[in-house]
C-alpha positions in Angstrom: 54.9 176.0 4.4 53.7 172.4 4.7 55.6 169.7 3.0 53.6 167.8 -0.2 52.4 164.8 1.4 51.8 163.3 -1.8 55.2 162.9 -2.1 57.0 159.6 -1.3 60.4 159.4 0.9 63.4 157.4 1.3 63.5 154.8 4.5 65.7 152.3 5.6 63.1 149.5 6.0 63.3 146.4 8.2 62.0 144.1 6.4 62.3 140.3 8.8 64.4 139.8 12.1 67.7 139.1 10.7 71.2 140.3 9.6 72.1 143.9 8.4 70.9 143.0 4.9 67.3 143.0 6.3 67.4 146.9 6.3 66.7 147.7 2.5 65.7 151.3 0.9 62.7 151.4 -0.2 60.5 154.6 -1.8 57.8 154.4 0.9 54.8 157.4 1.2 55.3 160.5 3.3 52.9 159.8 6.3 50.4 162.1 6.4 49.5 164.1 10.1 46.5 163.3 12.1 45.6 164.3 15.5 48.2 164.9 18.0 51.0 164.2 15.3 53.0 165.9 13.4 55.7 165.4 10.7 59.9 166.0 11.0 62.1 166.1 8.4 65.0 164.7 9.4 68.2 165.3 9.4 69.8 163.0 11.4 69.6 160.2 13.9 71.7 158.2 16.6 72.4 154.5 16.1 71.9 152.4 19.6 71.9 149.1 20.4 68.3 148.4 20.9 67.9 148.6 17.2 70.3 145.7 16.8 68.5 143.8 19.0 65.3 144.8 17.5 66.6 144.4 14.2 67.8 140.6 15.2 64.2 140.0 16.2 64.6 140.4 19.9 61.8 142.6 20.6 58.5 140.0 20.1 56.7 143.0 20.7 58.2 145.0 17.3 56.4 143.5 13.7 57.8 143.9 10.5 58.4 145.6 8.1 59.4 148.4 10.2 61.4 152.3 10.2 64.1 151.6 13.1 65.4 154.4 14.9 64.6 155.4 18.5 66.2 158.9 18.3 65.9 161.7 15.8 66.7 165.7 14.7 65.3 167.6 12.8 62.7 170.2 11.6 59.2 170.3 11.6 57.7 170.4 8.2 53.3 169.8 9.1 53.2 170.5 12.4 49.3 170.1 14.6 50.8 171.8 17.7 50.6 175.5 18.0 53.6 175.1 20.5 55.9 174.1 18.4 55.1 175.5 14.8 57.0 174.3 11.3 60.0 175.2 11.0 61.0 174.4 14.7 63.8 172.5 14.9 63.2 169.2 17.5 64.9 166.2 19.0 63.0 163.2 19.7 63.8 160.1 21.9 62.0 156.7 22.6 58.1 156.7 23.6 58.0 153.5 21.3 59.8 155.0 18.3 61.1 152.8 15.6 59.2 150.1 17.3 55.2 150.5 17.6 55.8 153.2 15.0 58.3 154.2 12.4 61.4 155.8 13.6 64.1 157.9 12.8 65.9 155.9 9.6 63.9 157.8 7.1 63.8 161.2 5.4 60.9 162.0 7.5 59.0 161.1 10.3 55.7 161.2 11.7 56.1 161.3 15.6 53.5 162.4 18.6 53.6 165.5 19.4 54.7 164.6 23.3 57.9 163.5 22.0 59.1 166.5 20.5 61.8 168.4 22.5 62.4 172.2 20.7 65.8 173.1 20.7 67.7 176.3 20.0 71.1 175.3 18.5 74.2 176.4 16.2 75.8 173.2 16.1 75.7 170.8 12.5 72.8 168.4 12.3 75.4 165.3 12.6 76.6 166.4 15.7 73.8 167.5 17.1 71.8 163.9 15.9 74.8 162.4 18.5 73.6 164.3 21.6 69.9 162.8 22.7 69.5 159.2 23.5 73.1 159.4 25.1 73.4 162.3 26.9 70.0 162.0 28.4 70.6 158.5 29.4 74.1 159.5 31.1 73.4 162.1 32.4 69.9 160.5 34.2 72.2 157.6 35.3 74.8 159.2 37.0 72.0 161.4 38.7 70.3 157.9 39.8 73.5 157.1 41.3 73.7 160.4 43.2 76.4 161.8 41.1 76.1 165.4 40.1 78.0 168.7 40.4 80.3 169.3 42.4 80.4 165.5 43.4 83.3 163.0 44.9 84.0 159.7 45.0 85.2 157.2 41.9 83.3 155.9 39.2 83.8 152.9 37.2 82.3 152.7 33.4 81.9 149.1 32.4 81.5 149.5 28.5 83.1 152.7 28.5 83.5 153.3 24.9 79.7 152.8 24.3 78.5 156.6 23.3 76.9 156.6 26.8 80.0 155.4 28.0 81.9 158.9 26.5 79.4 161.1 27.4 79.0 159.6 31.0 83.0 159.8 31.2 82.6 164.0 29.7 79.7 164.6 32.4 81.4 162.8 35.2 85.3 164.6 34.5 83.3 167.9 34.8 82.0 166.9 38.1 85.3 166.4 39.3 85.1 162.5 39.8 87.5 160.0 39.4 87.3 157.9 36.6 88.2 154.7 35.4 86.3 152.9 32.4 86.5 149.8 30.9 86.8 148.8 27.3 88.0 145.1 25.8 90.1 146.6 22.9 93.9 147.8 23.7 92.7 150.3 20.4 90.5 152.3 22.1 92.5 153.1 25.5 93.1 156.5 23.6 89.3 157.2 23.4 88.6 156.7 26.8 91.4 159.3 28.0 90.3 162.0 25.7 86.3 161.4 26.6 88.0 162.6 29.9 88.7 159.3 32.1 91.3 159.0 34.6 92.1 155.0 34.3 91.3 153.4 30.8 91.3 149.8 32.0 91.4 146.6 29.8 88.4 144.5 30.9 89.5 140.5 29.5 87.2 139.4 32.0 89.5 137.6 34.2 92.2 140.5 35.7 89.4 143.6 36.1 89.0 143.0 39.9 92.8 143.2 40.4 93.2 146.3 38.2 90.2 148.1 39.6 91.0 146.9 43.3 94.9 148.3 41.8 93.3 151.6 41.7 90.9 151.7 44.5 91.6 148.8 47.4 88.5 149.4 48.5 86.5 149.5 44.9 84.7 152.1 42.9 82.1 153.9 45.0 80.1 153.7 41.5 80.0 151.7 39.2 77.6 152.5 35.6 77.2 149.5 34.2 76.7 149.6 30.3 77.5 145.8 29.5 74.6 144.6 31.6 72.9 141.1 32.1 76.8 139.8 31.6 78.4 141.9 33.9 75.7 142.9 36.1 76.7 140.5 39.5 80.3 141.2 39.0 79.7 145.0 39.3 77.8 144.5 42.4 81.0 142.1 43.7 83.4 145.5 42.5 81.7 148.3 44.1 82.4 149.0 47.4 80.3 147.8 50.4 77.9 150.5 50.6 78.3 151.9 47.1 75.9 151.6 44.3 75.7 150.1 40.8 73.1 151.5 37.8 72.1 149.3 35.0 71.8 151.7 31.9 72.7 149.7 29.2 72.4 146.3 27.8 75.3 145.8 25.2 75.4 141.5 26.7 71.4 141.6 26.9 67.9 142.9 29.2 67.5 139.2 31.1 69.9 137.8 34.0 69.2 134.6 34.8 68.8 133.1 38.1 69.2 136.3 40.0 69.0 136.1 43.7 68.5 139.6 44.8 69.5 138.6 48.2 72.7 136.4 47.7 73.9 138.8 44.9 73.5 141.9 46.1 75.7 143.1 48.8 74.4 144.3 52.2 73.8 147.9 51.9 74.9 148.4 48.2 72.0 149.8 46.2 71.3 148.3 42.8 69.5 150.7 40.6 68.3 151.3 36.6 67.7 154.1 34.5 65.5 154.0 31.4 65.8 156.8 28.4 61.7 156.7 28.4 62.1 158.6 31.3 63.3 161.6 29.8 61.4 161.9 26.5 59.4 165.1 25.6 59.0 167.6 28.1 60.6 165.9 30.6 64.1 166.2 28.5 63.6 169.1 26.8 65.5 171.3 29.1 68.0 168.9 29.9 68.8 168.6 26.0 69.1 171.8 25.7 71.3 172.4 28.3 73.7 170.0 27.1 73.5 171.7 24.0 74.7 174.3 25.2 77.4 172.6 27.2 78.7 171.2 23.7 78.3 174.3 22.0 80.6 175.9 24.6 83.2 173.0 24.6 82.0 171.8 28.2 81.5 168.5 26.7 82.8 166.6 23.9 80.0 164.9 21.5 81.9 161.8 21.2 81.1 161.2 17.4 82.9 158.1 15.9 81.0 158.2 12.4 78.6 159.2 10.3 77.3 156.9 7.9 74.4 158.1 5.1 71.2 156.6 4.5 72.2 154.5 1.5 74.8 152.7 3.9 72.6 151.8 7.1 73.1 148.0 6.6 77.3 148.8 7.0 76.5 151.1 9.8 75.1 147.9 11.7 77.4 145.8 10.7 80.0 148.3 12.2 78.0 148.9 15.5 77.4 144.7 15.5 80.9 144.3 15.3 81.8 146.6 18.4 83.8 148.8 16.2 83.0 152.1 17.3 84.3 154.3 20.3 81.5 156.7 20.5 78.3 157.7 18.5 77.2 156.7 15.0 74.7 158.7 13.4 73.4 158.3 10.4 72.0 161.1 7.5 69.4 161.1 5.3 
């Protein structure tokens, strides 16, 4: 039964770049479906770091006011794919989400239907609202790097209590790879050992070579590198000659300035990326779900710090912006 789109909703608005108090709640209209669209309800969403950012007004391409939110769960309540009817319940990640169009910090959503990922699942909304953006994007980095099942070698995690951090760290354990993962708090050592890492390494920005090069003399054959533009050349300095280094996340920013490819990047290492647009929609879909499943079955561990409601959004950011968490915040309507 369709939802009354008459009705108005709840959504954490964006009103101007700025601090967390730039997010206020505001009784907005229920969007209405058109043409390749269709409505969620939802039920929960993941908190990332690209909404800070965004948030902060570092995104020119983003205007306000505007629904952040890149991820999403939930059910579909007017739905204009016979594919995937009402009622189906549907993750959705990136395509532009929370940025050209409102996202996932609402009661409801309306997102293009090549975004929506159907999934069959037992687990609670809040844990399931953990899963998307972060295990997608982990486990698509580690396959850039060449690390999948069955695989060898040692991994380094720089920003490894990040959610993508965890999950990367829950993947890789179950590959069988050696881990070691960085984090700047002494507090969150614990985390790292029971997302499954080997080494939980303090990284204070001056002794990380000589612990890593403690471990391995040689260096990490991998290193996923969460922190980003900061941290990027050192990586590439870590890993050993011939290894390989994936930017994935950007926790010290996107832009590293005056990069020299040539004089930076060692002879034969590869330097690679991975983007989360890359497995939106269909392309994800069965990778979600298999993770699902993998969580469902105590494979892997969903890594949730928190879960904040709607009502408190601006003290969720103000809890991600202050590097508080070890793992995923989701938020509720």
């Amino acid at each position: 039964m369709r939802e009354n789109m008459s009705a108005t909703m709840r959504a954490a608005v964006c009103v101007r770049p700025g601090g967390p108090e730039a997010l206020e709640i505001r009784e907005v209209p229920i969007p209405a479906v058109r043409d390749g669209w269709s409505l969620v309800r939802i039920q929960g969403a993941g908190l990332n770091r690209s909404e800070l950012r965004t948030r902060q007004g570092y995104s020119p391409s983003v205007t306000f006011p505007r629904v952040l939110g890149i991820e999403c769960v939930g059910i579909v309540a007017d739905s204009t794919d016979p594919g995937i009817p009402e009622g189906t319940t549907v993750a959705a990640v990136m395509g532009e989400m929370g940025r050209q169009f409102d996202g996932g910090y609402a009661e409801y959503a309306l997102l293009p239907n090549a975004l929506l990922m159907p999934i069959t699942t037992t687990l609670p909304w809040e844990v399931l609202a953990a899963l998307p953006e972060t295990y997608l994007t982990a486990r698509g980095a580690l396959g850039t790097l060449g690390i999948g099942p069955d695989a060898k070698g040692r991994l380094l995690i720089r920003g490894g209590t990040a959610s993508v951090g965890m999950a990367a760290a829950s993947i890789a354990a179950g590959y069988g790879v050696e881990i070691a993962a960085t984090t700047r708090r002494p507090d969150k050592l614990g985390a790292l050992t029971a997302a499954g890492v080997d080494h939980a390494v303090i990284d204070d920005g001056a002794s990380l070579a000589a612990s890593v090069h403690a471990l391995w003399p040689e260096g990490p054959d991998y290193v996923l590198d969460l922190i980003g533009a900061d941290t990027l050349v050192d990586s590439l300095r870590l890993v050993r000659r011939g290894g390989g280094v994936c930017m994935a996340g950007s926790l010290s920013g996107w832009v590293i300035p005056d990069f020299e490819p040539i004089a930076m990047i060692p002879s034969g290492t590869t330097l690679t990326a991975f983007h989360s647009d890359d497995c939106q929609g269909s392309a994800g879909a069965a990778v979600l779900q298999r993770v699902v499943h993998e969580v469902e079955t105590g494979v892997y561990r969903p890594n949730l710090d928190r879960i904040f409601g709607l009502d408190d959004i601006a003290a969720a950011h103000h809890y991600m912006e202050n590097n508080r968490a070890a793992g995923k915040l989701v938020v509720v309507p």
